[in-house]
Backbone as a ProteinNet text record, in pm:
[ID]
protein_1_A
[PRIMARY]
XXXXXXXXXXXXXXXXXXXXXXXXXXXXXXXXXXXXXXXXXXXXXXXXXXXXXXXXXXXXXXXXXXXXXXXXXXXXXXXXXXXXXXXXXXXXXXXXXXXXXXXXXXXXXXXXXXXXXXXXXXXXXXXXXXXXXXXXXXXXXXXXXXXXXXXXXXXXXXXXXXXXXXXXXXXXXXXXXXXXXXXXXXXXXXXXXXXXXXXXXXXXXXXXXXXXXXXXXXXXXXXXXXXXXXXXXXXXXXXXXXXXXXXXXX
[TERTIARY]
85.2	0	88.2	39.1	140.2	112	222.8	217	141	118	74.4	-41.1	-128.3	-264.4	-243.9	-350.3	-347	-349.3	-225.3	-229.4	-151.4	-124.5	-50.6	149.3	205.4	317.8	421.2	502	568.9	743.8	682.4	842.4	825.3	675.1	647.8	568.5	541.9	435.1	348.6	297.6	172.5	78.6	1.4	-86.2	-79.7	-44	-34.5	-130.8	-213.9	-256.7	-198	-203.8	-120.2	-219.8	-267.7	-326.9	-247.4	-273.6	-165.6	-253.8	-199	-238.1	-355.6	-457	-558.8	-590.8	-627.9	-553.3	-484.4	-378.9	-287.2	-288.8	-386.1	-428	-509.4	-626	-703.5	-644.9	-582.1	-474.4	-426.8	-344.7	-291.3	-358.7	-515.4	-580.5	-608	-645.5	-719.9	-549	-477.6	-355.8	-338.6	-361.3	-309.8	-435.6	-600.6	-679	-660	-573.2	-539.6	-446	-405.4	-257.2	-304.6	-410.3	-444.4	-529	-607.4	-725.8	-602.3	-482.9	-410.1	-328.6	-325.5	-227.6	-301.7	-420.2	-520.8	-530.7	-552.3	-601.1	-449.8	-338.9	-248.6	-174	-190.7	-208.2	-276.5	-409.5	-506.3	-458.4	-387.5	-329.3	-236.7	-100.3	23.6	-9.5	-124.7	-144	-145.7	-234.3	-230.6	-125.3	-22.2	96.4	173.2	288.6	404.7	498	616.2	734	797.6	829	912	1093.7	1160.2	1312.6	1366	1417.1	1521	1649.8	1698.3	1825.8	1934.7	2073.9	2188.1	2225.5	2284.8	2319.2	2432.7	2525	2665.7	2630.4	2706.8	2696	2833.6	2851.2	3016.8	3057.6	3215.9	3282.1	3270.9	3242.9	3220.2	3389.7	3442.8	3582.9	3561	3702.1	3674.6	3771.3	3704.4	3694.7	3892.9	3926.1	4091.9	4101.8	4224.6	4243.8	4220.7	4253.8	4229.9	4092.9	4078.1	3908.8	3908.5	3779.7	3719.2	3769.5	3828.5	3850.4	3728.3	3734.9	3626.1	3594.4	3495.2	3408.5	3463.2	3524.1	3579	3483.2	3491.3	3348.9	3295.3	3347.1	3209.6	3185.4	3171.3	3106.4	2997.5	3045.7	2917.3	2847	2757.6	2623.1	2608.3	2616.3	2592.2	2704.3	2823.4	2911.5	2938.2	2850.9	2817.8	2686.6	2622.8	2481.8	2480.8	2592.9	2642.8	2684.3	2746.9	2833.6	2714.1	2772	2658.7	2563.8	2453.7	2344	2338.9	2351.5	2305.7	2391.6	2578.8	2630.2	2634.3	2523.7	2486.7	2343.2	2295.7	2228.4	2254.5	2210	2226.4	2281.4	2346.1	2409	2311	2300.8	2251	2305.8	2212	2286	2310.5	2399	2443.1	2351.3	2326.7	2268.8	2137.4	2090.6	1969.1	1995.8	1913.8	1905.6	1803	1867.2	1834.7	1703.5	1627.1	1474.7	1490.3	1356	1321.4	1296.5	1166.9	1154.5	1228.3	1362.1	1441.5	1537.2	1596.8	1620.9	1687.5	1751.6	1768.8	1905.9	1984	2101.4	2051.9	1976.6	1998.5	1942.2	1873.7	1818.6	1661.2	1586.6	1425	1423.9	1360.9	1373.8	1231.9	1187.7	1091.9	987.3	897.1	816.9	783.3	895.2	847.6	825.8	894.6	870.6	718.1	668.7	512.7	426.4	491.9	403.5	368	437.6	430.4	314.3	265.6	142	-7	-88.4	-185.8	-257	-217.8	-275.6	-152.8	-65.6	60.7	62.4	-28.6	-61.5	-7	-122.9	-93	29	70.2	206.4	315.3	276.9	434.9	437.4	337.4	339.8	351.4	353.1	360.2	493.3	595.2	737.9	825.7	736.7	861	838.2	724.3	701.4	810.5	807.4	862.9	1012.6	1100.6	1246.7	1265.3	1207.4	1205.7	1411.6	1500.1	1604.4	1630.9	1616.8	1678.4	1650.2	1651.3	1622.7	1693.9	1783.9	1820.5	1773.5	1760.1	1703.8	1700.8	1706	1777.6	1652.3	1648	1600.1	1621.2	1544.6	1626.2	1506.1	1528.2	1440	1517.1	1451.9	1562	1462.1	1523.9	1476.5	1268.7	1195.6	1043.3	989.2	1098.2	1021.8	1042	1072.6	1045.4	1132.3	1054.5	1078.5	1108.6	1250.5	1281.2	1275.5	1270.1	1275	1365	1423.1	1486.5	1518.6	1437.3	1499.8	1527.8	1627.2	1683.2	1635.1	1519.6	1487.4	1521.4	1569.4	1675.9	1586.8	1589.1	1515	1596.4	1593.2	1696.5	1663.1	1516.9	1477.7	1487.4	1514	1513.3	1413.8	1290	1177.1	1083.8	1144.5	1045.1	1091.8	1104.2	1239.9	1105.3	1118.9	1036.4	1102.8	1175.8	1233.6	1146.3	1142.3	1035.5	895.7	862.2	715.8	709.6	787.5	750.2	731.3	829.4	863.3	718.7	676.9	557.9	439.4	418.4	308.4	322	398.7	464.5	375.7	466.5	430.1	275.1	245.2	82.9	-0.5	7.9	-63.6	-70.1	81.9	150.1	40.1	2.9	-13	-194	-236.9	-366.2	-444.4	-334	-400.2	-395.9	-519	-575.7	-506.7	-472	-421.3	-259.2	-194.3	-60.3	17	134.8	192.2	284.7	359.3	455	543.1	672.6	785.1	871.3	952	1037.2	1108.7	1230.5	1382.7	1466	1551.8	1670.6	1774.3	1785.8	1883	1854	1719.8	1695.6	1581.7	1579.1	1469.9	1368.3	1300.7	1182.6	1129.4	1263.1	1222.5	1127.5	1012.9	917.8	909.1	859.5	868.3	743.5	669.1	500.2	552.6	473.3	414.5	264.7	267.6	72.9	42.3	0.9	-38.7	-174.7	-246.4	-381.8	-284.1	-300.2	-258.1	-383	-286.1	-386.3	-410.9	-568.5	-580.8	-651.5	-664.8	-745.2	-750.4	-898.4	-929.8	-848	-759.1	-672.5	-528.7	-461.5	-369.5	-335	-162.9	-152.3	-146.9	-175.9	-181.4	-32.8	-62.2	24.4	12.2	182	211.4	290.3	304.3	402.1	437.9	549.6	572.4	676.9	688.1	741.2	811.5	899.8	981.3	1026.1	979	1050.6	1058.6	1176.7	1274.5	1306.8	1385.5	1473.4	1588.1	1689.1	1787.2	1861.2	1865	1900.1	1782.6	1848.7	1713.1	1694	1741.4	1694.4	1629.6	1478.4	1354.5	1405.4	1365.4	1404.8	1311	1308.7	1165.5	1213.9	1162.9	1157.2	1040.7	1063.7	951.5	970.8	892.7	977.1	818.3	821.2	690	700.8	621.9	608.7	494.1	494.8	387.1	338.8	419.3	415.5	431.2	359.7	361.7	507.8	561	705.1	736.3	858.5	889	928.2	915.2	908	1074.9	1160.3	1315	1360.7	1259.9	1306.7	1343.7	1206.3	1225	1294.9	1313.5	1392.2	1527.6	1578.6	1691.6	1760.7	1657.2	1664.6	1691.4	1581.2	1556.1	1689.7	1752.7	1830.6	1987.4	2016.2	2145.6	2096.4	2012.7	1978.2	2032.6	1986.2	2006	2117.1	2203.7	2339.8	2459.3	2407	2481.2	2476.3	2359.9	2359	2421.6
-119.8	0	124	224.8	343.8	423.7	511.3	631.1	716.6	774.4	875.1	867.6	954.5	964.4	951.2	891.1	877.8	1031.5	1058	1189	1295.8	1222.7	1315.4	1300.4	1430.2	1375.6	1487.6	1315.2	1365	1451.9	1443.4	1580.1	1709.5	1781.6	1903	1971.9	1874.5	1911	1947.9	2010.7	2062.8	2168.4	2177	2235.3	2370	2447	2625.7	2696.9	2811.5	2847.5	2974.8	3046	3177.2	3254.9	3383.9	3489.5	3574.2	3612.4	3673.8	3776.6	3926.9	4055.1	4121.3	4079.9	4118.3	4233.9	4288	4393.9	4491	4440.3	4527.7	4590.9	4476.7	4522.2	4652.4	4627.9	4721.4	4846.6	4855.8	4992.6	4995	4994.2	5013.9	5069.9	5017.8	5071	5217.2	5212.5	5295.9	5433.5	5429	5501.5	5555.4	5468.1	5487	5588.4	5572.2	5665.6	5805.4	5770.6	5952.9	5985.6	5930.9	6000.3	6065.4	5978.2	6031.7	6159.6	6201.9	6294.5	6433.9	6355.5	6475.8	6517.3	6477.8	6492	6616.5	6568.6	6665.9	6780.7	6784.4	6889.6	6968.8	6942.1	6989.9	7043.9	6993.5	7040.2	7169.4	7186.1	7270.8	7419.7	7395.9	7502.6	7557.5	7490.7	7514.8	7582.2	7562.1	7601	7776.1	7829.7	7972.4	8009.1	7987.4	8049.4	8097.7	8189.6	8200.5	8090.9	8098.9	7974.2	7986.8	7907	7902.5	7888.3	7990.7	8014.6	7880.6	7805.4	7685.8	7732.6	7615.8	7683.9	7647.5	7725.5	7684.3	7535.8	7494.6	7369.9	7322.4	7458.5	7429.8	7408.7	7343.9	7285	7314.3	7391.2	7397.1	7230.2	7224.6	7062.1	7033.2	6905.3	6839.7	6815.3	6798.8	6809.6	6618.6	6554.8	6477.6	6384.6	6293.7	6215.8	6157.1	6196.5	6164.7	6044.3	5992.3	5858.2	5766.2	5644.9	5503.4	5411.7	5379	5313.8	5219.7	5182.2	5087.5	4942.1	4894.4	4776.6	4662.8	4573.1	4470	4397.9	4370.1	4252.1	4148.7	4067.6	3954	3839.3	3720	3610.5	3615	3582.2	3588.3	3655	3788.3	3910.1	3933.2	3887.4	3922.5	3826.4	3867.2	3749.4	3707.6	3763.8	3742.7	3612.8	3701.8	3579.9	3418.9	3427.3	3304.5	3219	3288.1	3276.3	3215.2	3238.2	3230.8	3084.9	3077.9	2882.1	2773.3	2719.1	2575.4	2577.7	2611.6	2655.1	2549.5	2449.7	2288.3	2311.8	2317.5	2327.6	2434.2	2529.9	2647.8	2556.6	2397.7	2391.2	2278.8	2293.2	2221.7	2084.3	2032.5	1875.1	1794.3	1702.8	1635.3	1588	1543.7	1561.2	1376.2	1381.7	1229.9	1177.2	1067.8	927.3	924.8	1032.7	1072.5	986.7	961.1	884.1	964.9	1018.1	1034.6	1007.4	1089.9	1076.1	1022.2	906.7	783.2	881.8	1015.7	1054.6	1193.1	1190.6	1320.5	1250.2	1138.8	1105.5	1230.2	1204.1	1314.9	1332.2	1508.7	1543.7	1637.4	1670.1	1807.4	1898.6	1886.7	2029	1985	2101.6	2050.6	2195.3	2161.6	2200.1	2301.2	2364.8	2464.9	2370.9	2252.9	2185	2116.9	2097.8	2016.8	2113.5	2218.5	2322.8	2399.4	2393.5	2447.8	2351.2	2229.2	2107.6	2065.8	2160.4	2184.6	2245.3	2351.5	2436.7	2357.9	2473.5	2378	2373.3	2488.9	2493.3	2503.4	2394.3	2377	2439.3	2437.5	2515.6	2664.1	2719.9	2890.2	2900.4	2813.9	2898.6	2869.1	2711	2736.3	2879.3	2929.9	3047.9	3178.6	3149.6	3291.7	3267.5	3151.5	3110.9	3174.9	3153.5	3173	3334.8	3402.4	3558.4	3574	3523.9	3591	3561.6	3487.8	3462.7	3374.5	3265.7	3120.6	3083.9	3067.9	3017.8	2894.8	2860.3	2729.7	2704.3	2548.1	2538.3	2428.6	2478.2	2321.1	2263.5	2165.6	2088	1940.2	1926.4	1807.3	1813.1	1697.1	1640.1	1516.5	1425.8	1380.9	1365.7	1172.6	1108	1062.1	1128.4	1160.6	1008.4	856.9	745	736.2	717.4	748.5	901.2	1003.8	1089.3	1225.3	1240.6	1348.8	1345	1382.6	1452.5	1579.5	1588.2	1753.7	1755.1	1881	1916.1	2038.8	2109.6	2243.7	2281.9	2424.3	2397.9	2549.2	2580.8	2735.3	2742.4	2853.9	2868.7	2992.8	3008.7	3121.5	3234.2	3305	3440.4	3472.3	3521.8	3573.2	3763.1	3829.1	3913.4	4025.5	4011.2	4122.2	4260	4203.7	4304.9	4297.7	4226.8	4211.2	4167	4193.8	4085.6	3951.9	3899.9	3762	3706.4	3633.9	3616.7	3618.8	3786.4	3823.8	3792.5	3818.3	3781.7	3632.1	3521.1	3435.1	3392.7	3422.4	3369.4	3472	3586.1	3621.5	3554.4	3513.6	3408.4	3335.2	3252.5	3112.7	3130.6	3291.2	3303.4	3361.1	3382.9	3416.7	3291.8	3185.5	3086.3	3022.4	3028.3	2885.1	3002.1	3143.5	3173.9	3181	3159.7	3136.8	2997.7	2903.6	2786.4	2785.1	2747	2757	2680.7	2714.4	2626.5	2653.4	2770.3	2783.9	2903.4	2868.3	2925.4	2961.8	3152.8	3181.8	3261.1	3259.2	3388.1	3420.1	3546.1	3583.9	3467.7	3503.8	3397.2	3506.5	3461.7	3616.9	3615.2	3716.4	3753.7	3801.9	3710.9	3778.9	3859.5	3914	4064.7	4033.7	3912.5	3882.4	3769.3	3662.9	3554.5	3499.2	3401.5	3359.5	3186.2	3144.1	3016.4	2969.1	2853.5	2843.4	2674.4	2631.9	2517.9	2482.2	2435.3	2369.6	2274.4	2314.3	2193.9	2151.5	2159.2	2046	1963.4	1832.4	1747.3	1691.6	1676.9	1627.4	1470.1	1444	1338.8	1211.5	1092.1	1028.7	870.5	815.1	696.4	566.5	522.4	401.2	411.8	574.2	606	720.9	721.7	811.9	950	1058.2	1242.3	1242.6	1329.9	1410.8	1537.2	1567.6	1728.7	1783.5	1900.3	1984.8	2119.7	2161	2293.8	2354.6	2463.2	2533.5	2668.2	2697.5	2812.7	2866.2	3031.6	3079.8	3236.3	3212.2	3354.5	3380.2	3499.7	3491.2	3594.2	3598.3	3677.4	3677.3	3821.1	3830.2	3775.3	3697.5	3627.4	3467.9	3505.4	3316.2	3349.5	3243.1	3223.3	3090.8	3095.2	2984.3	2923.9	2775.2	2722.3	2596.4	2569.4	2426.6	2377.1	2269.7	2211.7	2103.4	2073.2	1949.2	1868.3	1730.5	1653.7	1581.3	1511	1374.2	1345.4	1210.1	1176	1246.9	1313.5	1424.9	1574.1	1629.6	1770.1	1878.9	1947.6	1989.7	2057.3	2028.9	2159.1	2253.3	2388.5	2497.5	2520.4	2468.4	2460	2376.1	2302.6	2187.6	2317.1	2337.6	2460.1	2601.7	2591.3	2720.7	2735.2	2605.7	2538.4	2537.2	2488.3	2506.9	2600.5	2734.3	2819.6	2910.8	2916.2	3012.6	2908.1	2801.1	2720.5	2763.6	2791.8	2744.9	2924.8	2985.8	3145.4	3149.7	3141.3	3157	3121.6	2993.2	2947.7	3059.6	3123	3231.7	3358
0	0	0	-104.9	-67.1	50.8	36.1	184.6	146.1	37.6	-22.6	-111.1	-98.2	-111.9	-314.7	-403.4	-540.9	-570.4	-687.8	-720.5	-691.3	-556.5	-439.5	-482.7	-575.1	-614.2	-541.5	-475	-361.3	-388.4	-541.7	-614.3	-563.7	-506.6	-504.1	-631.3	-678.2	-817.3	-782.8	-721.7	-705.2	-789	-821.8	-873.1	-853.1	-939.5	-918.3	-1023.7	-938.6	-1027.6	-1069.5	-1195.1	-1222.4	-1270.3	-1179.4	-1255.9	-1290.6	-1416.3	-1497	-1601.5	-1585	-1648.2	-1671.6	-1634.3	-1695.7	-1579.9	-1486.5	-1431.3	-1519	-1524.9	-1597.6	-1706.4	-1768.8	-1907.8	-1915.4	-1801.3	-1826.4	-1757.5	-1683	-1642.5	-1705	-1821.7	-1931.7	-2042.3	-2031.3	-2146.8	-2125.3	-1972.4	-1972	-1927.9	-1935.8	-1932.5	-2067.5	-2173.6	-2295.9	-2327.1	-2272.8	-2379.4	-2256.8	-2193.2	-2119.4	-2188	-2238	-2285.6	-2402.1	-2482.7	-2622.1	-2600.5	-2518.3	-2505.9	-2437.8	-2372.8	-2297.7	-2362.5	-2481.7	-2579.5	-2747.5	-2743.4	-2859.2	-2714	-2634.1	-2552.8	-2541.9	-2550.7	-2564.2	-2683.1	-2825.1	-2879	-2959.4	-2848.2	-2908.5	-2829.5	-2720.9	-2603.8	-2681.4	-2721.6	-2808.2	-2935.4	-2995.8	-3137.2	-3112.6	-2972.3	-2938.1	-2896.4	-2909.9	-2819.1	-2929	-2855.8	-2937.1	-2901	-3011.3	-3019.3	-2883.3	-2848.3	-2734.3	-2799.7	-2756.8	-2708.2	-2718.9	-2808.5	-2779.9	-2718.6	-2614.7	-2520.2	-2642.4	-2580	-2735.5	-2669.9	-2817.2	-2808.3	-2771.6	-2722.1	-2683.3	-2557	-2485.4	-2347.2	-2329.6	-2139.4	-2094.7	-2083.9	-2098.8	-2121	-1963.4	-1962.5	-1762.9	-1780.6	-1668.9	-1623.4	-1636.4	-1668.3	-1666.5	-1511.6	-1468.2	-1350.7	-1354.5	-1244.9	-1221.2	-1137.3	-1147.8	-1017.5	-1085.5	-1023.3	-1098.1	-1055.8	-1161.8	-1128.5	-1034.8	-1005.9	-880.3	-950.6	-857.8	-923.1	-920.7	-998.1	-1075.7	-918.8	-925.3	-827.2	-870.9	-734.6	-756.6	-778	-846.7	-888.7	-712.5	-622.5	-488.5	-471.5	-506.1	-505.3	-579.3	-746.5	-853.8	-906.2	-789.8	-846	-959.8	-1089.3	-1189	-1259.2	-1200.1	-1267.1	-1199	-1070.2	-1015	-1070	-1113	-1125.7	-1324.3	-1378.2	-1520.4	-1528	-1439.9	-1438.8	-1460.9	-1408.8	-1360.7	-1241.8	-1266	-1221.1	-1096.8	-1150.5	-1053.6	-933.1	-961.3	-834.4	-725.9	-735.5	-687.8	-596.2	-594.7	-515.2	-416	-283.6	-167.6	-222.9	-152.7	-158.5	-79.9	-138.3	-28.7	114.2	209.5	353	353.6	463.4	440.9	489.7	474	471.4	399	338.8	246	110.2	51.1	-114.6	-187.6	-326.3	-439.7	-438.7	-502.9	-472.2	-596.3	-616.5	-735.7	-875.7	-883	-915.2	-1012.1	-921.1	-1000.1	-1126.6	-1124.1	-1328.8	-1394.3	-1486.4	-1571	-1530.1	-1562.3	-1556.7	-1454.9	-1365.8	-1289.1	-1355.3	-1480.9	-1564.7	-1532.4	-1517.9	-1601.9	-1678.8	-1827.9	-1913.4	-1893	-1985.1	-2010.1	-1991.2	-2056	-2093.7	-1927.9	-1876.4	-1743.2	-1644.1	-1639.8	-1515.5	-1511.7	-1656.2	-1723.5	-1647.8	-1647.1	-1609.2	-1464.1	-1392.9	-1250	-1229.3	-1314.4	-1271.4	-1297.3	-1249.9	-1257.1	-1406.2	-1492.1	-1615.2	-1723.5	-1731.3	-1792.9	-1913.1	-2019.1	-2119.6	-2133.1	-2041.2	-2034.2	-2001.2	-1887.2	-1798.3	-1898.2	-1999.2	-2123	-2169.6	-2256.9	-2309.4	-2250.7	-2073.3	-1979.1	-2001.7	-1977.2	-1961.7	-2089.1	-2239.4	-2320.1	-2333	-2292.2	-2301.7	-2164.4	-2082.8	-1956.6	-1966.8	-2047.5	-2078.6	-2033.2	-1989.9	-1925.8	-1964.5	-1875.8	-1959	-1941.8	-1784.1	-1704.7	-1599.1	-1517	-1466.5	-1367.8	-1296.6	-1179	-1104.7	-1035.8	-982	-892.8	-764.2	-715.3	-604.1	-586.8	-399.2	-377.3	-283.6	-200.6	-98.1	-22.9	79.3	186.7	334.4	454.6	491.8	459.9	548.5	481.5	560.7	566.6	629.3	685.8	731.2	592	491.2	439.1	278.5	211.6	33.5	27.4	-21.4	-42.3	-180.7	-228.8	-397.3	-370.7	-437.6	-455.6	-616.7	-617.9	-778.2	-773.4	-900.3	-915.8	-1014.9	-1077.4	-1199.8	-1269	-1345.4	-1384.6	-1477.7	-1525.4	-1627.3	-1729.8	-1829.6	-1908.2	-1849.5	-1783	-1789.3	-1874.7	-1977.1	-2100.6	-2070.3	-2061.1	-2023.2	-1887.3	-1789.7	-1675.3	-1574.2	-1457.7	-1360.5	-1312.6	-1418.7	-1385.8	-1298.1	-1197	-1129.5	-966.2	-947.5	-832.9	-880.3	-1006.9	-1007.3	-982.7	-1023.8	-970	-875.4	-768.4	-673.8	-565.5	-601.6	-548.2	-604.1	-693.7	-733.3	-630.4	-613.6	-534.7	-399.6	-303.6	-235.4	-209.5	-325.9	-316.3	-275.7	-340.6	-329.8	-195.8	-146	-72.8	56.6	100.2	213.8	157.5	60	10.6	103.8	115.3	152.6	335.3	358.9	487.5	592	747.7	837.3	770.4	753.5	701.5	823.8	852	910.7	814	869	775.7	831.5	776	813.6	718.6	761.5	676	675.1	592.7	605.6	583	736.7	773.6	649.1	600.8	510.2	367.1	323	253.2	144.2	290	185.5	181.2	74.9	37.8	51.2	75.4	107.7	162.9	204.5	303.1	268.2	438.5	439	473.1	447.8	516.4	562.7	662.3	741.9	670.9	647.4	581.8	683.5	839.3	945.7	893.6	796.5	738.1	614.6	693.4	566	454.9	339.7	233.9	280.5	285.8	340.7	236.1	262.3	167	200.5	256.2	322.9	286.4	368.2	350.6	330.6	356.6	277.1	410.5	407.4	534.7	489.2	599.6	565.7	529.6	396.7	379	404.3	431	528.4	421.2	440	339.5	372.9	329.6	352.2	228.1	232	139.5	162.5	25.9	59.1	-43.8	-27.6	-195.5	-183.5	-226.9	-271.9	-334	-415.1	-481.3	-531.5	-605.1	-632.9	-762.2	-768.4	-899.5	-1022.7	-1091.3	-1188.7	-1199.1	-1052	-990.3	-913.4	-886.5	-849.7	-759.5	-649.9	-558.4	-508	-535.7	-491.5	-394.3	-292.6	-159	-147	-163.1	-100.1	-7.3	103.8	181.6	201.3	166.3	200.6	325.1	394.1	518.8	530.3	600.1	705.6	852.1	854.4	1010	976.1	1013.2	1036.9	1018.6	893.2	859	977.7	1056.4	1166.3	1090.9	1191.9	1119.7	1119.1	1200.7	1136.9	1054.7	987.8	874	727.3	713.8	600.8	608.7	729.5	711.2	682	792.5	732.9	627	552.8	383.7	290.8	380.8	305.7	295.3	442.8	473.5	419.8	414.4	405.9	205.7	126.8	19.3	-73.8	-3.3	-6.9	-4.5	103.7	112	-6.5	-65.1	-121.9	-298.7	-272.1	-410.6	-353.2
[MASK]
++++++++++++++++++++++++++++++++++++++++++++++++++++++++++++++++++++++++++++++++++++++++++++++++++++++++++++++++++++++++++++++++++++++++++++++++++++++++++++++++++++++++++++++++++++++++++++++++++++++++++++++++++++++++++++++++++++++++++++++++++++++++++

């Protein structure tokens, strides 16, 4: 008999839902027909006037800056050029005597197609992913004996036009404090981080409760996602643990 309720997938797959722009849209629309009405009404002001004075185009020369420059950020300094390497060894090791969860396979990557497949409407969120710069994605967890399933994944942005990065990781946290019977806190260090406890387990006749908790931050244009599963109730230093040993390492 399994531990886990049918359905119930103990990678951290869980079902997300993403509301996405429509809000925005309509603040946008309605921005754009001010601009147009403030724009003929301005026109019609300017047409009565006299020309306005253009200033000259010579500008005095700026003195230019003496001394020798700031020297370069060394690689543990610039996030970026840490964040450029190999994405994977930027996440937690596993702790000893833990085994390779059955379910993780692969090289350490999940690709665009599987990370879509996490949500709850895999469809939309592919096409939110390749609009939002979807680039990469690492990924490892890991089963401590019978008491718990970790997942951790770094999901990276290219952000060209949007720091997708924070929007995800506030989706994340939108949902995870949406669901009822949830405890939550910061995670010291950094900024935005937050961690939740889910004390109602998902339950289902013949089959033991599942517990869960979660954790997500992020930096730079990595989106940081935890998840830890059990049969018992997550302590609230299991995930934080995580959250804060998981941070550090970016």
């Amino acid at each position: 008999m399994s531990d886990t309720p049918d359905g119930a997938d103990v990678s951290g797959r869980r079902g997300r839902g993403r509301p996405r722009g429509r809000t925005t849209l309509l603040i946008a629309g309605a921005v754009v027909l001010g601009l147009v009405a403030g724009t003929c009404t301005g026109y019609l002001i300017q047409a009565d006037r006299e020309p306005t004075k253009l200033p000259s185009l010579s500008q005095p020369t700026l003195p230019q800056a003496k001394g020798p420059a700031p020297e370069p950020l060394s690689a543990a300094q610039d996030r970026q050029v840490k964040t450029e390497g190999d994405l994977r060894k930027l996440l937690l090791t596993k702790p000893k005597g833990a085994k390779d969860a059955d379910w993780l396979g692969g090289d350490g990557w999940m690709d665009l197609a599987a990370y879509a497949d996490s949500y709850e409407k895999p469809e939309e969120v592919f096409g939110d992913l390749v609009g939002d710069g979807f680039r990469r994605a690492a990924v490892t967890g890991w089963t401590e004996g019978s008491a718990y399933t970790v997942e951790l994944r770094l999901v990276q942005f290219r952000q060209v036009e949007t720091v997708a990065a924070a929007d995800y990781c506030e989706n994340n946290q939108y949902w995870a404090e949406d669901e009822e019977s949830t405890d939550s806190w910061p995670v010291p260090g950094t900024g935005n981080g937050m961690a939740y406890v889910h004390r109602k387990a998902d339950t289902k006749p013949g089959y033991l409760p599942l517990y869960s908790a979660e954790a997500h931050a992020w930096r730079g244009d990595v989106s940081v996602e935890i998840w830890v599963y059990g049969s018992k109730s997550i302590p609230k230093k299991k995930i934080m643990d995580l959250a804060e040993r998981q941070m550090e390492r970016l």
